[in-house]
Structure formats: C-alpha cells, structure tokens
N, C-alpha and C positions, 0 to 999 in steps of 0.2 A: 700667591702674590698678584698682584693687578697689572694689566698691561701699562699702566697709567704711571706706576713707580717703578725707574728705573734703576737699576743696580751697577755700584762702581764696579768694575770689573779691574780695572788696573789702580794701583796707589802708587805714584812717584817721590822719594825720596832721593834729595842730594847728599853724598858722601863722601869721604875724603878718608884720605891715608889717617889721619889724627884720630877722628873719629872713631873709623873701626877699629883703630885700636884699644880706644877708651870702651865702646862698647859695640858688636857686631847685633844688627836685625835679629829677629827670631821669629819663623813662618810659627803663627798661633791659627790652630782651629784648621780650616777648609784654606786654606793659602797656600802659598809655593812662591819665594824668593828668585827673582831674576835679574841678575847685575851685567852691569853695560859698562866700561871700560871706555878710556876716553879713543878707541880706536873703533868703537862701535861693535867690540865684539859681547855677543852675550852668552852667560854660564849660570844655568841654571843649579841653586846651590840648594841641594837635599844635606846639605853637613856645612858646620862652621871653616869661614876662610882660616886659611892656613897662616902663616906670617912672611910664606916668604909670596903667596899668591897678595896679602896687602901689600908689602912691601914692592914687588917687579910688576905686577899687573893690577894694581891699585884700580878699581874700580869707580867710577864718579856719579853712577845713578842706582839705584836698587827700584825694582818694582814687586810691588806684594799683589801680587795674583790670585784673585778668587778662585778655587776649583770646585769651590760647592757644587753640589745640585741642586736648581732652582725650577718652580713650580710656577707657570703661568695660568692666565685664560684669557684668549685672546678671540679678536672679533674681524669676522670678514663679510662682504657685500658680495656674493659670486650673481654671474649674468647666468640667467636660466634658457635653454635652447629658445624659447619663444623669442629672448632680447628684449622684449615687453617687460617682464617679469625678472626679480630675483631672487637669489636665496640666502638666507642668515646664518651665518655658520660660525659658532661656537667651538675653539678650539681648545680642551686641556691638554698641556702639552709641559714639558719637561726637558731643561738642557744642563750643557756643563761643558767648560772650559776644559779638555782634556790634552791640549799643545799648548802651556804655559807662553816658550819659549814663540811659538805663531803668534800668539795673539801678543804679546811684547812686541815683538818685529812689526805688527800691522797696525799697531795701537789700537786695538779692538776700541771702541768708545764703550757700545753698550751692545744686550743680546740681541733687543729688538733689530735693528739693524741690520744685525745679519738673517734672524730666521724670518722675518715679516716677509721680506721679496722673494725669498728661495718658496714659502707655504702659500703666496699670494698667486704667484705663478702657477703652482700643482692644482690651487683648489679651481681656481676660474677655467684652466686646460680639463677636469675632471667634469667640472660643473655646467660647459656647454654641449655637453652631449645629452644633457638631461632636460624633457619640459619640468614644467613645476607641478603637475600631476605624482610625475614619478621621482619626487624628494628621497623616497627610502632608498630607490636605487642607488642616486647620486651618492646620498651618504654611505652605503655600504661600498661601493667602490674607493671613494675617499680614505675611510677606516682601512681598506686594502692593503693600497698602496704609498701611505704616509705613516702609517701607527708604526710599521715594524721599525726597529733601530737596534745600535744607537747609528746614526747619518753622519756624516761630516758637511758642515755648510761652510766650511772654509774659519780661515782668522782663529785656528787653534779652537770653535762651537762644535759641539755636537749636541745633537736633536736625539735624544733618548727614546721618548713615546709622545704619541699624538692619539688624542679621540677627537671626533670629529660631530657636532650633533647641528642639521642643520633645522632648519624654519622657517615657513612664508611670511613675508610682510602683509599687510593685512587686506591691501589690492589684490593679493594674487589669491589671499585665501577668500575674500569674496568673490572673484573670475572661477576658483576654483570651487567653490560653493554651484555657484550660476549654474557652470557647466554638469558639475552632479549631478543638480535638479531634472537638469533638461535630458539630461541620460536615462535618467530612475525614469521621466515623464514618456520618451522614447521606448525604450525597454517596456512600460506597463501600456503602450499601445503596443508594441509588437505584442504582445504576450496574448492580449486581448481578441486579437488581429487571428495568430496563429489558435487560438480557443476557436471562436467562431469560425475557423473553416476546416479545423479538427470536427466541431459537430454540425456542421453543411455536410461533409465527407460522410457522418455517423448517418446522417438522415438519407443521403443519397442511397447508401451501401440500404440502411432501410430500407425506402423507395423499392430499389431494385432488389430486393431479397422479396417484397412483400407481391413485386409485378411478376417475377418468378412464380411464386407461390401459386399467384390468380391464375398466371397462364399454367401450370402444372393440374389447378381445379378444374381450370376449363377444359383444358385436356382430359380428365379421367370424365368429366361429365359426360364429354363428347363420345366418349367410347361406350362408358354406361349408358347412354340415351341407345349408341348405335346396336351395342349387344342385346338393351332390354325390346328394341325392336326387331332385332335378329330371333330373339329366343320369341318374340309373341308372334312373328310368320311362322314359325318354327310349329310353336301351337296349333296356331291356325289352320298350316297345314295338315298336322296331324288330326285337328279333329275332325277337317272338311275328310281325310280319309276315313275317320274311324264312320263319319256319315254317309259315305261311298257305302263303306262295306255293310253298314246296317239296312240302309234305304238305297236297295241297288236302281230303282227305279229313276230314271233322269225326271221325272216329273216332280219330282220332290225334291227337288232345287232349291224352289221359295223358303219351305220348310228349312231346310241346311244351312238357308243363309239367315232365317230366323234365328236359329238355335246357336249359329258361332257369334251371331252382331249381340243376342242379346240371351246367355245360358240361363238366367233366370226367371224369362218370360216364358214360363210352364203353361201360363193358360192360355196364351195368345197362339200357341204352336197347338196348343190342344184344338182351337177354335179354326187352325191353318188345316190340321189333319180331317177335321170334318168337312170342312169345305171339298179339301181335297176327295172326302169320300161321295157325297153328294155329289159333285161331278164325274166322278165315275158311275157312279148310279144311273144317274140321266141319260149318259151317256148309253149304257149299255144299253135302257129301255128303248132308247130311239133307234137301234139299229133292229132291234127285234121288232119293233113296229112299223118300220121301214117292209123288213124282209116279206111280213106277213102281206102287209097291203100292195106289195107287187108282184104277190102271188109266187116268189123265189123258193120261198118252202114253204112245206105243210106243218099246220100244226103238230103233228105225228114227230116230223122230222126232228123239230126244236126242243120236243118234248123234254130230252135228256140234255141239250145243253142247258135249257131255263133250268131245269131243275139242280143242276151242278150251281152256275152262274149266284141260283137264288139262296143254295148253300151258302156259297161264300160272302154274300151280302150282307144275308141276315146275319153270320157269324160277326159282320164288321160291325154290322149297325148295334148288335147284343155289344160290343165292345165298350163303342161309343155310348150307348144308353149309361155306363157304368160314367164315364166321364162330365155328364149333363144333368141335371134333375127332370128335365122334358124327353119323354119318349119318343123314338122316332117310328115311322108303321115302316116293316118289311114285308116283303111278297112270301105270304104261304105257300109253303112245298105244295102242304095237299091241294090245294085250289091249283097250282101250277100243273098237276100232276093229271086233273081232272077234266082230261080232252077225252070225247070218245068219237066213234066213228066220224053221226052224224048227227050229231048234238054238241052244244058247246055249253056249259056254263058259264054263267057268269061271275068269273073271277076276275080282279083286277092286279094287276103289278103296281102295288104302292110303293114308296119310298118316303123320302123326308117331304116333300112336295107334289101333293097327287097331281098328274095332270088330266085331261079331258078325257074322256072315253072314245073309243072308235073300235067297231065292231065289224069284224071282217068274216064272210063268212067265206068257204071255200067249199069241195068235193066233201071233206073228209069232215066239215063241223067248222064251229065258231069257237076262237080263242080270243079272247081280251087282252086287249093291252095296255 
C-alpha cells in the first residue's frame, strides 16, 4: 500500500440501550469491537453483550478497530556525514494495531503518525555517521537495528519488519563520481611512481652487481699480470742459471743476455760466439808476441804452450767452420812445432784475421808470430 493512502484505523458508531437490543455490532474480517460506556469506561468485546451488561452498563459508543497487518513503502531524506550530501532511503516496512483498547483511548488517527517520527529519528541518528561514499555501510547498519520486531511505537502500533534500501541523489552521485575519478587518476600515478623506482632499484642493484663484477676482473687480472710476471722472473732466472752453469766463463755475459732477451735469435748468438772466439784469438796471439819481442822467453820455452794453445783454437775454429760457409785459417801444430836451435822458419800464427809479420830472432832461432 502506498504511504500516500491512508487507512481508517478506528470506526465510531453511536449506540444505545434500544439498539443493541434490536441488533449488537459484529467484529467481521481483521477487527476487534471496543465499547465506551457513558462513564468513559472501555470493554473490549471478543463475545456478544450480555443483557444484563446492556441493560446496567449500556454502552453509548462502539469502535471497530482494524488489527490487520498492513504493508507499506515509505520514503526518507537522511543528512549524510558530509551535511553537504544526502541519502534516499526506501523503507518496506510492516505494521499492526496489537492494543485495540491503546489506540481507542489515544484515538490513534492514522499509522503514519505514529511510525514516520519514531523511523525518521532512527534513520538520520544512523545516517550521520556515514559519508555518502560509504552508503552500503549506512544501510547495513540501518537493516540492523530497525528490521528486527515486532517494536511497539506507542498508541496500541507495532512496527513488525523494516528493510531498508538507501540511494544518492544525483549531486552526490556526480561528487561521488568526481571523486572516484580522481582516486583511480591518484592510485595510477602512484602505481607508476612505485614501477619506476621498482626499476631505478632493478638498474642500481644492476649497476652495482655489474661494478662488482669489473672490480672482481680487475682484481684477478691484477693478480694474473702479477703471477705471470712472477712465473717469467722465475724463468728467467732459471735459465740465466741454467747459462751459469753451461757458460761458466763471466765473459759470456753478452752471449746469456742474448739468449734469455731473445731464445730464438740462433744465428745472432752463433755470430756473438764467434766474435767472442776471435777475440780470444787475438788476444792470445798478442801476448805470445809480446813475450817474444822482449826477449821474456825463448822460443823453446813456448814451444809446448803454442802447441797446447794452437790445439785448442783450431779445435774451436774446426767448430765454427761447421757453423759458417767461409772458412777460417788456424795456426798449424806442425809449423808451430818447427823451432830448431838456430834456425827458425817461417811459419806464421793465423787466425780469422792475419795480422803483420814480425820477426824476432834470438840465441836459440827465429819464431814467427
């Protein structure tokens, strides 16, 4: 039924001793009989008056009382916590006259009346703790603490059941539109926000994993440069030993340091070791012709070293000849050999480079040198 049509709830009939006699009310359908007596007393009548109750306590008004249950849907404006904003609230709701005899005595007029200001009350004290964001809440609080029943609202009404369904006006659902927009827009910069310094973090952690790294390379390089320089003195010194021990001769220095600077330069040390033999060559020739021209020894004397000396020359120089394609001349034993008293021939001490002749003679003969 509509809030808009209202329902008789009380019917007043006048009555008299005569009357009921001829014929007594009869509650039909959803009603209940309430008689008033001209002293104001009232007797709710579930059975026909008696005759001595018309007769001594004649009655002079009868009311027929609705006790139906009646179905509404009613409508309320609640203030939403903004105060700005409200909310629309849709009530089906459900009542019924259950104190006949209250609502005679108050003269109930109509429902409305009574449950409008008792529900008007509940929903606006429920309704301002809520923005208009949070409508679900509001209403499920509402449906709480007003659905359960049956209630008594006074005047013989009771409030059966209430559902509650509320709705924005259409300001507030635009405000509330707005405000979503500008949320989702908020929220999809955050998100954005927190992405890019998620992979700023992703690139740093990189960065610094990858500078790591380089210093970890550089590090082993540094060690491998220092060990593979450790291990080539290491060499080096081994083989300058191993050329101690082969060439005990300090003069073969040059030689040692050819051979560790440069192991595959075979013919430039071959070219070093001849040099080195030609100067000892020379060398010896000049002290033997030294000796002779100042008369320190005789020929006789030297005899046996020249002839030692000229062994081991020509063994070097026969060496050499194998290393060269050009031959070099060596001093003959026999010629070296061939000093006699008082005669000398003439032999010469050659080598790789003949030099000038000088002819010395002494007591014992002439020796060439």
């Amino acid at each position: 039924m509509s809030s808009q049509q209202k329902i008789q709830l009380l019917r007043r009939e006048e009555v008299n001793r005569a009357s009921l006699r001829r014929r007594q009310p009869v509650a039909e359908g959803n009603t209940v009989l309430v008689y008033v007596d001209r002293r104001g007393r009232r007797f709710v009548a579930d059975r026909p008056l008696t005759a001595a109750e018309i007769w001594w306590s004649t009655p002079s008004v009868v009311y027929v009382v609705d006790t139906g249950v009646h179905h509404e849907a009613v409508e309320f404006v609640l203030p939403a916590k903004e105060e700005a904003f409200s909310f629309r609230a849709t009530l089906e709701l459900s009542w019924q006259i259950q104190d006949p005899d209250e609502a005679v005595k108050t003269r109930i007029p109509d429902a409305q009346s009574v449950y409008r200001p008792y529900l008007q009350h509940q929903l606006r004290r429920i309704s301002r703790n809520h923005g208009v964001e949070n409508s679900a809440d509001a209403e499920h609080e509402i449906n709480d603490q007003i659905a359960t029943g049956p209630r008594s609202l006074g005047q013989g009404l009771f409030l059966l059941t209430s559902i509650a369904t509320l709705s924005l006006d259409s300001e507030a659902q635009h405000h509330i539109a707005e405000r979503t927009k500008a949320k989702w827009h908020d929220e999809t910069i955050r998100r954005n926000h927190t992405s890019k310094l998620e992979h700023t973090d992703r690139q740093v952690s990189e960065a610094k994993a990858e500078h790591d790294i380089a210093q970890l390379r550089a590090g082993h390089d540094r060690e491998r440069r220092q060990q593979e320089e450790e291990h080539r003195i290491a060499l080096q010194k081994l083989r300058l030993e191993h050329y101690d021990e082969v060439l005990q001769n300090e003069r073969w220095g040059l030689i040692k340091l050819r051979l560790d600077s440069n192991p595959d330069d075979v013919d430039g040390v071959i070219h070093l070791i001849m040099q080195q033999k030609q100067v000892d060559y020379e060398g010896a020739r000049g002290i033997l012709k030294a000796g002779l021209d100042g008369g320190v020894v005789t020929p006789k004397q030297v005899a046996g070293v020249v002839a030692q000396a000229t062994d081991f020359l020509t063994q070097g120089l026969r060496r050499n000849a194998d290393w060269q394609d050009e031959e070099q001349p060596a001093i003959s034993v026999a010629e070296a050999k061939t000093v006699d008293d008082g005669e000398s021939t003439d032999s010469e001490l050659s080598g790789p480079d003949t030099g000038p002749k000088n002819d010395t003679k002494g007591d014992e003969g002439d020796i060439p040198v």
